[in-house]
C-alpha positions as CSV (number, residue, x, y, z in Angstrom):
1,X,-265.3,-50.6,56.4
2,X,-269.0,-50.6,57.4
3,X,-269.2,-48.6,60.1
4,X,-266.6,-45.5,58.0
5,X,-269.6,-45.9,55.3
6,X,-272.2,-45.7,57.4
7,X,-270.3,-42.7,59.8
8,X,-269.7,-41.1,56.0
9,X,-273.5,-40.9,55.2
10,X,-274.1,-39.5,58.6
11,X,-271.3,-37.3,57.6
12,X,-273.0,-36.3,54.3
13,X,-276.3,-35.5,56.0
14,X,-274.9,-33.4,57.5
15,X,-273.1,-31.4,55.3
16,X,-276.8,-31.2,53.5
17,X,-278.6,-29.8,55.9
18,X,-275.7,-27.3,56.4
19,X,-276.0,-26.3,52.4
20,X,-279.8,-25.9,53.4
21,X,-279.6,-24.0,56.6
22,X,-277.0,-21.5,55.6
23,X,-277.4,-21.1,51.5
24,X,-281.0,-22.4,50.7
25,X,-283.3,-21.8,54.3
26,X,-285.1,-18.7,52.1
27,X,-285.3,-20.6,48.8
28,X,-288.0,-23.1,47.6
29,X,-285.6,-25.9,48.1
30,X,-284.9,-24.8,52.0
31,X,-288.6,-23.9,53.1
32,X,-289.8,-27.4,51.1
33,X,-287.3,-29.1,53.4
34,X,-288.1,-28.1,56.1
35,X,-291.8,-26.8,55.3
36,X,-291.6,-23.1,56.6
37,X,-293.2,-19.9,54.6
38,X,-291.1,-17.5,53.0
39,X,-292.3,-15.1,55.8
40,X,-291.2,-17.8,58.6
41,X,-287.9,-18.2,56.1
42,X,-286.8,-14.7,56.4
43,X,-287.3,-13.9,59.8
44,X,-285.1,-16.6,60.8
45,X,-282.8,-17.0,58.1
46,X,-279.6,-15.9,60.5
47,X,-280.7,-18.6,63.0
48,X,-280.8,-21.3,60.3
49,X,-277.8,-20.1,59.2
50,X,-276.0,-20.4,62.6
51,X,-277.7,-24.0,63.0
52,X,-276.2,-24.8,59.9
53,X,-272.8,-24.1,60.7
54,X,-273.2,-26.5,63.6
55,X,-274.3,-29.3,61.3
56,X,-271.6,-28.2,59.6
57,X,-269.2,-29.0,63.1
58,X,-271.2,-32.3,63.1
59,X,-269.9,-33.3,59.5
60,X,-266.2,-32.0,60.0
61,X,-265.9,-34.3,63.4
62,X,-267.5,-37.3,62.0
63,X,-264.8,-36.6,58.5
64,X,-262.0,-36.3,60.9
65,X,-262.6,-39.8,62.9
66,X,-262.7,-41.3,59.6
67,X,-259.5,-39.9,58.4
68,X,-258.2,-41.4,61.4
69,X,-259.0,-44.7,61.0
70,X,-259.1,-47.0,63.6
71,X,-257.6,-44.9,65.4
72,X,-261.0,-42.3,65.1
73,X,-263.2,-44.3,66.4
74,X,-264.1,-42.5,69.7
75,X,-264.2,-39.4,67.6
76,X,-266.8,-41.2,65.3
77,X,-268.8,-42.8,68.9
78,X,-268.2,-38.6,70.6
79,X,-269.9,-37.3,67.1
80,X,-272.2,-40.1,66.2
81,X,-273.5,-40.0,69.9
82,X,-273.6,-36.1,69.5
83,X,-275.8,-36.5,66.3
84,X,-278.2,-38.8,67.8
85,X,-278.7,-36.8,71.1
86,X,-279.1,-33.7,68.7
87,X,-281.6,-35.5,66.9
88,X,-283.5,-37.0,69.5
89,X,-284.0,-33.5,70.8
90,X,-285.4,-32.3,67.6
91,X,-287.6,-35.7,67.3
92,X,-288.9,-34.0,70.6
93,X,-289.5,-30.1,70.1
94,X,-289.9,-29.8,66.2
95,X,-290.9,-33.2,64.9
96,X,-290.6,-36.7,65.1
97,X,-289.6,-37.3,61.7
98,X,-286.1,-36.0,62.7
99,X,-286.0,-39.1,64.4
100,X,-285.9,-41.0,61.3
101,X,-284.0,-38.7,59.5
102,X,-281.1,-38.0,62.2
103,X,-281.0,-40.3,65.3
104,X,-281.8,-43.5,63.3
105,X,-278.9,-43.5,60.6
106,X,-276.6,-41.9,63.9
107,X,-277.9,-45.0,66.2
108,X,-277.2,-47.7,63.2
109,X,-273.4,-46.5,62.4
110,X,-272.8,-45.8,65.9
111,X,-273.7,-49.6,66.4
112,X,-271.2,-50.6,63.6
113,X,-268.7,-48.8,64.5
114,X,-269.3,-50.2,68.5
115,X,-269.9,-54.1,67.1
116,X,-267.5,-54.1,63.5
């Protein structure tokens, strides 16, 4: 039960940053999140939009191995470990508070769905 709470937050996250990469990246909300200028905002709006839909790919996976149930939990360990990778990366090109904000929550319900 831990570890599909903890995968669903992950999940959720997800499904966030998608809403602010493909609807809001050109909006206050969007540039405060990820603290861009409108100028920055515009000229890469179809980027964001394309790295939303992964995020979006991220949530649908992590959905699906919950739906599963038991049965989902390598599909929660492939996406969780796919999140954390992801984020880890970002932690080291754009900023290390994606570390906190990505890899850390992926690391702590990959663990309980690995030890529960």
């Amino acid at each position: 039960m831990l570890a599909n709470i903890l995968t669903g937050l992950v999940a959720l996250l997800h499904a966030y940053i998608l809403i602010l990469e493909m609807f809001l990246w050109d909006r206050p909300q969007g540039m405060k999140a990820f603290n861009t200028t409108p100028e920055f905002a515009k000229s890469t709006k179809t980027l964001a939009a394309n790295q939303g839909l992964y995020n979006g790919f991220l949530a649908a996976g992590l959905g699906w191995g919950i739906w599963l149930g038991e049965a989902g939990d390598p599909v929660k360990i492939f996406f969780l470990l796919c999140v954390a990778v992801a984020g880890l990366y970002g932690a080291l090109t754009v900023g290390r508070k994606i570390l906190f904000i990505q890899t850390l929550p992926a690391l702590v319900a990959l663990a309980a769905v690995l030890f529960t």
